[in-house]
N, C-alpha and C positions, 0 to 999 in steps of 0.2 A: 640101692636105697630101698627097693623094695622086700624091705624082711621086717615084720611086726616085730617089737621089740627093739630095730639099732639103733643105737643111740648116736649122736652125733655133737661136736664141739663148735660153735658159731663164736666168732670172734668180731668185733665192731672196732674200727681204728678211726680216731678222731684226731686231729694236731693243731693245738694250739703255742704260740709261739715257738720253741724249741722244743715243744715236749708233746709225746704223739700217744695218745690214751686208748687200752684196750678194752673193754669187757669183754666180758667172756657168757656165755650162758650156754647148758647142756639141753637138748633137744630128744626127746625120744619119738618113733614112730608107733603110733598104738594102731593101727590098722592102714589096708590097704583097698581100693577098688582097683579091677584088670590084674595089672602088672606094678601098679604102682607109680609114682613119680620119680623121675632120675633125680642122683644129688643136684646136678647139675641144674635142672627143673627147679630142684627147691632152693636152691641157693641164689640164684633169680628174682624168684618169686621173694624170698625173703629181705632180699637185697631190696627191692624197689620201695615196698613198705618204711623198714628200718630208715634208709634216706629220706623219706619224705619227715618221718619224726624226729632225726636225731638233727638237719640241718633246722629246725623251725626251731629245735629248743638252744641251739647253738650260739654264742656271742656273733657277731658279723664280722668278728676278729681272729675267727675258728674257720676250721675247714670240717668238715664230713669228709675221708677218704675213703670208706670200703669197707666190706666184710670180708672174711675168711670161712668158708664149713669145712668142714673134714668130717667124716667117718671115722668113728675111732673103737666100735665092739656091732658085732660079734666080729671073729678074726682081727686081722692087724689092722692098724691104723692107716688109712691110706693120703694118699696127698691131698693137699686141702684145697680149696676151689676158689680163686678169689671173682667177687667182682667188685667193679668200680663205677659202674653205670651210673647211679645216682652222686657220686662225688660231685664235692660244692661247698660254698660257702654257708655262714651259719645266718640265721635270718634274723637274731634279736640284736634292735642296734645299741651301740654303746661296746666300751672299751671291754677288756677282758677282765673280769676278775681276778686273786691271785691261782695261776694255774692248780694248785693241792686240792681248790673248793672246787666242792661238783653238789649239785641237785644228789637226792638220794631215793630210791626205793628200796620197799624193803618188803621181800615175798613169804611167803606163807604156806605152807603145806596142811595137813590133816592133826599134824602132830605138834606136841607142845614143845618147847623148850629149844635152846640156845643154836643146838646140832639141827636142829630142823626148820630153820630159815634159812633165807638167802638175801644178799644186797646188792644192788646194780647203784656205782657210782659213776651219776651223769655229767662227763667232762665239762670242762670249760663255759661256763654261765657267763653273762653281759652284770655290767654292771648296775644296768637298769632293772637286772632281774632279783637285786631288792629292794625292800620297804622302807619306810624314814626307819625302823629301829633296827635294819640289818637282817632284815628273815628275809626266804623267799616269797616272793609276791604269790597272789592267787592265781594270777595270768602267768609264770610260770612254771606252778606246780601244777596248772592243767597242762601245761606243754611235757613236762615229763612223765605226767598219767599217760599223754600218747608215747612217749617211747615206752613206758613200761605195756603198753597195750602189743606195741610191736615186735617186744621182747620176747613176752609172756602168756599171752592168750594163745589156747587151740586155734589152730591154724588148718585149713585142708587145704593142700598146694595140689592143682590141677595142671596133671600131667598130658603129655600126648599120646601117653597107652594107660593112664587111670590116676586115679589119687591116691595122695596116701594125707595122713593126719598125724599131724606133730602136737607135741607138749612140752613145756620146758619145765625142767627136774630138779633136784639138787641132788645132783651126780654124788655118789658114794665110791671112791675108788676101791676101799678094800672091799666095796659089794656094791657092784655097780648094778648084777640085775636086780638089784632091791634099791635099788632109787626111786627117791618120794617124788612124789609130782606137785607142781606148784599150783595152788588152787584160788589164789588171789595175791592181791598187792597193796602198799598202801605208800602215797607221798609224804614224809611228813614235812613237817611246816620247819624244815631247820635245814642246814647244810651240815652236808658229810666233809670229808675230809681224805685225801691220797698224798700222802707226802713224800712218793717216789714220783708224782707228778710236779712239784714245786719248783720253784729257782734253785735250790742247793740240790736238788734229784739229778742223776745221770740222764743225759740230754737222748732219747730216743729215737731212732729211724724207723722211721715209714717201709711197710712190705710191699710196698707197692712199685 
């Protein structure tokens, strides 16, 4: 882990009834204290946060299952780390919405236009987490400002031989060392939409 500049893949696995929801968000290293923090370290570290937000934004019909990181530049991609430590159930009561709706963010770089944003769709909401006309409530979309906090904000994970400091990107595969950095976020007041997460979606298994 410790090398300025490697980027790394963070995967977040949530399951609601038969259908088990990934994000994904890309992490770069912008410096280091000592030696740095081990993947290992940071995926910990990351892990413990991410659960505290994604089960509080969760239906109580939902599971929080784990993260994944991996390493995936400079050199080859190597195995991915999982933890499960904070696994649990979701904290908002009331039944499941239909599995396809998720809470939404939507990130933001320096740069204008379509190719230079990003969007984290937050699995499986309660039913309580809308309004008499159907939107997401306010006390929800502060619950997903925290996950997008836990996503998305610089981060320095404190290691046992030093720190290192992450940010999360919008990974460019044909030019991954020219990946923009994500400089903000915003909730909006509406739901998104996954329709490989729905009742007619192929029913997915858990890595865990």
């Amino acid at each position: 882990m410790a090398i300025t500049g490697a980027q790394l893949l963070l995967r977040v696995f949530c399951r609601g009834n038969d259908q088990v929801s990934v994000n994904r968000v890309y992490l770069e290293c912008t410096g280091n204290t000592g030696t740095g923090a081990t993947d290992f370290e940071c995926a910990t570290a990351i892990e413990a946060k991410i659960a505290t937000a994604y089960k509080a934004a969760l239906s109580a019909s939902a599971d929080y299952l784990g993260i994944m990181l991996q390493h995936i530049r400079p050199g080859f991609r190597e195995l991915s780390i999982p933890v499960t430590t904070g696994a649990g159930v979701g904290g908002v009561t009331g039944n499941l919405m239909p599995t396809q709706v998720c809470g939404m963010i939507s990130a933001r770089t320096l740069f204008a236009g379509r190719a230079s944003r990003g969007r984290v769709y937050v699995p499986f909401p309660s039913v309580s987490a809308a309004d008499p006309d159907g939107l997401p409530t306010s006390a929800y979309r502060t619950l997903v400002t925290a996950v997008g906090s836990a996503l998305l904000d610089e981060d320095t994970i404190v290691g046992s031989a030093g720190n290192s400091t992450l940010i999360s990107i919008l990974f460019k595969k044909a030019d991954p060392v020219n990946s923009l950095a994500f400089t903000a976020f915003t909730v909006p007041a509406k739901w998104g939409t996954q329709h490989k997460r729905g009742s007619y979606g192929q029913a997915n298994t858990s890595p865990f």
